[in-house]
DOSEGU-947817 format. One line per 4 residues: number of its first residue (from 0); their letters; for each residue x, y, z of N, C-alpha, C. Coordinates in steps of 0.02 Angstrom, whole numbers, plus 50000, padded with zeros to 5 digits. Layout:
N
NUM) A) X Y Z X Y Z X Y Z | ... .
END
This chain:
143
0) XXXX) 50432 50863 50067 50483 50820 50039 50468 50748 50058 | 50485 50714 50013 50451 50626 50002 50518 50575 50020 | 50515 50555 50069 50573 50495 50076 50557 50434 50024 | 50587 50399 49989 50563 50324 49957 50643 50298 49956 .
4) XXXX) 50649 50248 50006 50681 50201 50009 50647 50126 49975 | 50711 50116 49913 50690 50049 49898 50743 50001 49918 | 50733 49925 49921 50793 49876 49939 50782 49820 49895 | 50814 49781 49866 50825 49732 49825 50795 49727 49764 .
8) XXXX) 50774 49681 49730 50749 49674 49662 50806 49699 49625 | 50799 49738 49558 50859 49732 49498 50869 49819 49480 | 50909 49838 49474 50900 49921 49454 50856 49939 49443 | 50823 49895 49372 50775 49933 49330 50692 49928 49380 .
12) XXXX) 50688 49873 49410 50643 49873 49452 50634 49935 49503 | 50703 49927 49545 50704 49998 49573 50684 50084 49547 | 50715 50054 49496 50693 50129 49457 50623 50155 49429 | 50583 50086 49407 50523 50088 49397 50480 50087 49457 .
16) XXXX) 50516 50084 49500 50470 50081 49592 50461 50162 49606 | 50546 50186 49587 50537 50257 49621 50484 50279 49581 | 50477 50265 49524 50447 50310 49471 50365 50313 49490 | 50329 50246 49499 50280 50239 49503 50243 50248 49577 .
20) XXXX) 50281 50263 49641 50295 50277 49712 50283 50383 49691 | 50317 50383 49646 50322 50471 49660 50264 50477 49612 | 50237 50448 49581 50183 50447 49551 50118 50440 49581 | 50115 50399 49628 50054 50377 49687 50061 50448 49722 .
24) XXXX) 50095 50450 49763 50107 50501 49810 50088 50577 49779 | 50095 50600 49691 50039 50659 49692 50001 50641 49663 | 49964 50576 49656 49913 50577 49637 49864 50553 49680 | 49908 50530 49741 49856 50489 49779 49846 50534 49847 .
28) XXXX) 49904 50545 49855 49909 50608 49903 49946 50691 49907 | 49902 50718 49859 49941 50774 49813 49949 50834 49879 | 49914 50835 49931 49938 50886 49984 49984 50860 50058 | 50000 50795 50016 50040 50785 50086 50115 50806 50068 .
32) XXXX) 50136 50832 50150 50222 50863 50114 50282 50802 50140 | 50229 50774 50181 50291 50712 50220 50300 50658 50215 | 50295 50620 50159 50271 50537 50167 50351 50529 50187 | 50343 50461 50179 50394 50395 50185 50379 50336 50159 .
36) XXXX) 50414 50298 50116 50397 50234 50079 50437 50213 50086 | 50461 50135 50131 50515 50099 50123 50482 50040 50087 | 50507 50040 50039 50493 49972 49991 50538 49910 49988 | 50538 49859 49995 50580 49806 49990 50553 49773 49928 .
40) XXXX) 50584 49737 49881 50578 49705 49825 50603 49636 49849 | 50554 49581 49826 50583 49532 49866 50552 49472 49834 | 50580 49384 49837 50537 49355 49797 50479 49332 49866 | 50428 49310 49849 50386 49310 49904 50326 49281 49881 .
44) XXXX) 50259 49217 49894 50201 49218 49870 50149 49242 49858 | 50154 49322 49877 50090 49342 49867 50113 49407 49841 | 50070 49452 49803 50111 49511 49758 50127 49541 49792 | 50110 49575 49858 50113 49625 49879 50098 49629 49965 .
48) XXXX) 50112 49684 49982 50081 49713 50063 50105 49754 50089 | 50086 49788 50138 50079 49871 50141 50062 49890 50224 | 50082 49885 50265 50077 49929 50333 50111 49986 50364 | 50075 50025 50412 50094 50087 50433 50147 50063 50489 .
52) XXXX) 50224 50097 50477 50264 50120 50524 50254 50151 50573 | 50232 50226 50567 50208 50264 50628 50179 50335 50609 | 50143 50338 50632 50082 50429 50620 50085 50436 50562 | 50062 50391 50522 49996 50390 50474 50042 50432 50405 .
56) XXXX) 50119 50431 50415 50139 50461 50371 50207 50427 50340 | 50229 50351 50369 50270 50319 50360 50244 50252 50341 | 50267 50217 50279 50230 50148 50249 50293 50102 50242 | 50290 50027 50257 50314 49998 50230 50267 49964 50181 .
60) XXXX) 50314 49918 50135 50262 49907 50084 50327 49846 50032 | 50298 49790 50031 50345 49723 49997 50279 49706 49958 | 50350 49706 49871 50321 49674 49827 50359 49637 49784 | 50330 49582 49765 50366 49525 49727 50400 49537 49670 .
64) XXXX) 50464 49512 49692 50517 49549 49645 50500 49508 49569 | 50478 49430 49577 50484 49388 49531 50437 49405 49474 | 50401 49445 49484 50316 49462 49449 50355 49503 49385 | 50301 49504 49320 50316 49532 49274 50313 49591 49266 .
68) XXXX) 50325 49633 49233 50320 49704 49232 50272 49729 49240 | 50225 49740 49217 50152 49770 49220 50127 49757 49289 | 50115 49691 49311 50088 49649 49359 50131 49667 49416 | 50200 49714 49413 50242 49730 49472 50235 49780 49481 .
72) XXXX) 50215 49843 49426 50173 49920 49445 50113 49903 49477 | 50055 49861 49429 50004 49877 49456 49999 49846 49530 | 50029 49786 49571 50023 49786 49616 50079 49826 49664 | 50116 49865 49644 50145 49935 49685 50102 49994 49706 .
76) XXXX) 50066 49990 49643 49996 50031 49627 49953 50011 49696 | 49920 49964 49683 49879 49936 49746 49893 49941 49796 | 49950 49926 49802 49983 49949 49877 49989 50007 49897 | 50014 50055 49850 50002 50139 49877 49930 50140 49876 .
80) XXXX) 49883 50111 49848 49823 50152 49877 49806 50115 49947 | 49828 50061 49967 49849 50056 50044 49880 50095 50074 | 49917 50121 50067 49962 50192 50092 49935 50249 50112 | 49880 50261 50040 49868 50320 50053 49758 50327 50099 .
84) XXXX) 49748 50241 50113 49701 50231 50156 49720 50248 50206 | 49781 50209 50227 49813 50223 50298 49830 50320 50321 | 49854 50332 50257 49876 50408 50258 49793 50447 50293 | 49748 50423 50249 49696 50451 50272 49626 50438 50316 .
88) XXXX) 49667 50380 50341 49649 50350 50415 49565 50330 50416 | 49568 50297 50333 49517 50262 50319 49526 50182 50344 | 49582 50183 50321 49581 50096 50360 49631 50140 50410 | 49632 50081 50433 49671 50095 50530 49663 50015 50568 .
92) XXXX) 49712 50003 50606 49712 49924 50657 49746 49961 50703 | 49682 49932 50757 49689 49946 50829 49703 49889 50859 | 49735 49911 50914 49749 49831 50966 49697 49845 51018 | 49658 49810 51025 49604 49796 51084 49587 49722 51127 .
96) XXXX) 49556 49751 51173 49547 49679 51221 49471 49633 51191 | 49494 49560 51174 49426 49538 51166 49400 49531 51240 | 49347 49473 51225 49303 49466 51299 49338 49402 51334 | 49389 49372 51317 49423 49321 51340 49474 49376 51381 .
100) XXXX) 49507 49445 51383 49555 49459 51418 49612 49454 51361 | 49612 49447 51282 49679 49430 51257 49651 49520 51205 | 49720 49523 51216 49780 49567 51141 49744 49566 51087 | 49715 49592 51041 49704 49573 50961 49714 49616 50939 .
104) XXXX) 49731 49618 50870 49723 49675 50818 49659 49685 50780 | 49616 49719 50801 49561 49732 50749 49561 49779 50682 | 49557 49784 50626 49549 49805 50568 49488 49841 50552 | 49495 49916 50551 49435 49949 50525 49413 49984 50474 .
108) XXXX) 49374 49994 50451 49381 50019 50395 49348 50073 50375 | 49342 50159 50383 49287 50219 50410 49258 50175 50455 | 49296 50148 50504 49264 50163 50574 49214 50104 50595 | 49204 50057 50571 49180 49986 50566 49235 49941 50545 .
112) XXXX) 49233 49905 50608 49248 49841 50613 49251 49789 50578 | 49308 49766 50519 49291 49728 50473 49348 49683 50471 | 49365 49652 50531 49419 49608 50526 49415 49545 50527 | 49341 49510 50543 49319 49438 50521 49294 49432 50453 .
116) XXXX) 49297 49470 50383 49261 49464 50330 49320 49456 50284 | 49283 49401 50242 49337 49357 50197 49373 49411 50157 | 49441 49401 50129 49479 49448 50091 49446 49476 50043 | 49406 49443 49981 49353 49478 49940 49306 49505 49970 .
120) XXXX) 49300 49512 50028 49244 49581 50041 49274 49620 50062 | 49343 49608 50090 49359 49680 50121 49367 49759 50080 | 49326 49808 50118 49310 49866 50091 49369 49884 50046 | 49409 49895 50100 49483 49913 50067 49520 49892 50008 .
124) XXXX) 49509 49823 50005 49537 49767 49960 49516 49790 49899 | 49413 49800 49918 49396 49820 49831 49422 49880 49816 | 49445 49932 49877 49432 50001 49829 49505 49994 49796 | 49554 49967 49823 49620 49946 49798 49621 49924 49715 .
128) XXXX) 49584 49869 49715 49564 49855 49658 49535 49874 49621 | 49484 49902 49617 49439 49951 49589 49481 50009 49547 | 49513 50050 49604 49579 50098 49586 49650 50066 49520 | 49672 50012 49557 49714 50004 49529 49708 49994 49441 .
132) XXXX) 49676 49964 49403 49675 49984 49334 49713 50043 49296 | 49644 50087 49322 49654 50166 49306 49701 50220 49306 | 49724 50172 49395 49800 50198 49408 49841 50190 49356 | 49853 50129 49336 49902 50132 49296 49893 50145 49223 .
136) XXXX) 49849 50138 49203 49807 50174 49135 49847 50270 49148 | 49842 50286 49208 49868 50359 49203 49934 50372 49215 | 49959 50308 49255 50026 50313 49263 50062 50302 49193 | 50061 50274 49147 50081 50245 49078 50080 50283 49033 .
140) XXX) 49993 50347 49043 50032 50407 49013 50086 50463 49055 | 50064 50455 49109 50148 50507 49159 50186 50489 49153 | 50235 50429 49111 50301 50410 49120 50313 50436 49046 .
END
């Protein structure tokens, strides 16, 4: 059973969130029985973003309420396949010590270290993108 909490944006937004959220989740992760998605709809500058709550089976995830229709699935889209990286503990951020003695968060991605490389290279970023099209090319016929 699938928790999806959404918060703000407009009914129909909401409704097209649950829709396209229960849509990711069997397609992106068709044997998981436990997720959690708290979504916030919100106005904000950048489309989207997506981090893990706790054990790899709880997401938050904010996307710009102001964006047009299409452009507000497909980056919901993108974001669950952040979800379902994290779900499958392809990407992952660890907190580790640098060589100065300080706190950081490092970003990995299968297991290499990829948290100094510009946003267009990040592994994750492309497969997000890469995915997302198609996603919704299949989501458009599931609704």
């Amino acid at each position: 059973m699938h928790d999806i909490y959404i918060e703000g944006g407009t009914k129909r937004q909401r409704d097209i969130a649950d829709k396209v959220i229960s849509f990711c989740l069997k397609r992106l992760m068709p044997r998981a029985r436990s997720i959690n998605v708290e979504l916030t709809l919100r106005s904000m500058s950048d489309l989207g973003g997506c981090w893990l709550i706790d054990n790899h089976r709880s997401f938050g995830i904010e996307v710009n309420s102001e964006s047009k229709t299409k452009e507000f699935i497909i980056s919901l889209i993108h974001e669950m396949v952040h979800a379902k990286q994290y779900y499958t503990q392809e990407l992952c951020e660890v907190l580790t010590m640098n060589s100065n003695g300080s706190m950081v968060i490092k970003t990995l991605w299968k297991g290499k270290d990829c948290t100094n490389l510009e946003y267009r290279d990040l592994p994750h970023e492309l497969e997000a993108y890469h995915m997302q099209d198609n996603l919704y090319k299949e989501y458009k016929k599931w609704v």
